[in-house]
VEXDREN-212608 format. One record per residue (C-alpha): residue in three letters; residue number from 1; x, y, z. Coordinates in steps of 0.25 Angstrom, whole numbers, plus 5000, padded with zeros to 4 digits. Each point is the difference from the previous one (the first is absolute). Layout:
<sites>
<site aa="ALA" i="NUM" px="X" py="Y" pz="Z"/>
...
</sites>
This chain:
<sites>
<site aa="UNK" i="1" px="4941" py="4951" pz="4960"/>
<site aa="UNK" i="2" px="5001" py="5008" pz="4987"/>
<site aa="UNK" i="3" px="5003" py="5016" pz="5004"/>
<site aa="UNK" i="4" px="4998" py="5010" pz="4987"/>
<site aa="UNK" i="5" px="5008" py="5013" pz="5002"/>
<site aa="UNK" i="6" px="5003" py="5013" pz="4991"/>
<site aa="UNK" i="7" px="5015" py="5004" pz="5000"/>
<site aa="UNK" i="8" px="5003" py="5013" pz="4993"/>
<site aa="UNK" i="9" px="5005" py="5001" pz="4985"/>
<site aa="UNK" i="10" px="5016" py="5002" pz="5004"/>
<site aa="UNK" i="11" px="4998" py="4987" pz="5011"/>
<site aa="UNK" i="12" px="4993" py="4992" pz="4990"/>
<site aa="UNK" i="13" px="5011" py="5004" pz="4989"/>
<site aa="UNK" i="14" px="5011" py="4996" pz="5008"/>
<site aa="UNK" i="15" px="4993" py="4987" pz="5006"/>
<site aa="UNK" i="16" px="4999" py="4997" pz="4985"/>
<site aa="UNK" i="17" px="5014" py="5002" pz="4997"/>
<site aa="UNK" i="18" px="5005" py="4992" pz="5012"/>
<site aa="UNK" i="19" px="4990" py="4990" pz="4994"/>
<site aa="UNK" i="20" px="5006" py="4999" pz="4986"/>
<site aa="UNK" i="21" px="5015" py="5000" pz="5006"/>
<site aa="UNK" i="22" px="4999" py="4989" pz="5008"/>
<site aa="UNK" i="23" px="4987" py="4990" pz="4995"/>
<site aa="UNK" i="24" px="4993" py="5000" pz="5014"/>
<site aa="UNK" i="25" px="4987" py="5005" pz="5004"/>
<site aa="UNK" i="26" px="4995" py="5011" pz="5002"/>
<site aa="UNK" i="27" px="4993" py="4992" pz="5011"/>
<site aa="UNK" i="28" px="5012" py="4994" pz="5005"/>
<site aa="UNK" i="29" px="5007" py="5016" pz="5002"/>
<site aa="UNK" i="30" px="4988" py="5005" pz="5006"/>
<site aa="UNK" i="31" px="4997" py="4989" pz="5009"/>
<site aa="UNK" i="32" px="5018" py="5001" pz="5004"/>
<site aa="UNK" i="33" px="4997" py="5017" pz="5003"/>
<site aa="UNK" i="34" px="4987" py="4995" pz="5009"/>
<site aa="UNK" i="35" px="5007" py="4993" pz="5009"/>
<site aa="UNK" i="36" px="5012" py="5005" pz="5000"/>
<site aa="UNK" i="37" px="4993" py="5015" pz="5004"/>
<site aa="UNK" i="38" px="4990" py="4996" pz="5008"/>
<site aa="UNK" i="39" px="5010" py="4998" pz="5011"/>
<site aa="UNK" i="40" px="5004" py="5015" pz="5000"/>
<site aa="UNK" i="41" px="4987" py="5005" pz="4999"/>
<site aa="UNK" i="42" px="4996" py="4990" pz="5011"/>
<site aa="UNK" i="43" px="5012" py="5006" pz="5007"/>
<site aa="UNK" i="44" px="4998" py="5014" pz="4998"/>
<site aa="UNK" i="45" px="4985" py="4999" pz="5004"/>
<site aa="UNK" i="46" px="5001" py="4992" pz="5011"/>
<site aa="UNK" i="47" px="5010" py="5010" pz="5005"/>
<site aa="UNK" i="48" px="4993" py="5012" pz="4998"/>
<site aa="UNK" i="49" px="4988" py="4995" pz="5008"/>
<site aa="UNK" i="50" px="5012" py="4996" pz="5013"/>
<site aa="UNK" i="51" px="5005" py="5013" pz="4997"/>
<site aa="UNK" i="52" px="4987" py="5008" pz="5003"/>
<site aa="UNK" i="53" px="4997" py="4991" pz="5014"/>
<site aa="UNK" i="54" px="5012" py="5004" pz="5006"/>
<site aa="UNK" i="55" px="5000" py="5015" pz="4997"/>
<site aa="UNK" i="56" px="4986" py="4999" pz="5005"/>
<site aa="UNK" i="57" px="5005" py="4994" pz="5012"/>
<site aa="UNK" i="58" px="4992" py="4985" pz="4997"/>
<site aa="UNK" i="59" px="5012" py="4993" pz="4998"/>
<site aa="UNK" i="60" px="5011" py="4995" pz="5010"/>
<site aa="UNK" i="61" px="5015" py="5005" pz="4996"/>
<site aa="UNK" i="62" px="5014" py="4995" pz="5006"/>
<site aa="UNK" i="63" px="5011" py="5008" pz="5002"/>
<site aa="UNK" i="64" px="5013" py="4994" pz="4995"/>
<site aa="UNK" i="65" px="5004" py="4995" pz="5015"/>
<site aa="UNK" i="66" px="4987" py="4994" pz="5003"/>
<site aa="UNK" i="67" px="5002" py="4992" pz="4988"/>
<site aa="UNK" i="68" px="5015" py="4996" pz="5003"/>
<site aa="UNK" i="69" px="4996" py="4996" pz="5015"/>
<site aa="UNK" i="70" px="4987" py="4992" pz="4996"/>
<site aa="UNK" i="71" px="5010" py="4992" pz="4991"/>
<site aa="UNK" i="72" px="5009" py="4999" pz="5010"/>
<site aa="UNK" i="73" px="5010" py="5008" pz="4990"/>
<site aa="UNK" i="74" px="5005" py="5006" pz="5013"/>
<site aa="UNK" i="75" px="5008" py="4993" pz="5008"/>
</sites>
């Protein structure tokens, strides 16, 4: 599914550089910064949102020795 997005001027100026250095795409580089930082943002956003359930009291926290005895990490 074709997507059409505006970078700013600097972006686009180095995207082209990286472009004309290499001989690859401009697609293949966009589609390689997509993937690769979607997992952070997915990282960071789905954090933020665990984040705000447990200092609003909605999410179930462990202490570090509830951990360890769960896993059997005890004995």
């Amino acid at each position: 599914m074709p997507i059409s997005i505006q970078l700013n001027r600097e972006t686009e100026q180095r995207l082209d550089f990286l472009v004309t250095q290499t001989g690859r795409s401009k697609a293949d580089y966009l589609r390689e910064i997509i993937e690769n930082g979607l997992e952070d943002i997915e990282d960071y956003y789905l954090a933020t949102d665990v984040l705000k359930r447990v200092r609003n009291g909605q999410e179930k926290i462990y202490s570090a020795g509830e951990v360890r005895k769960e896993l059997g990490l005890d004995d």
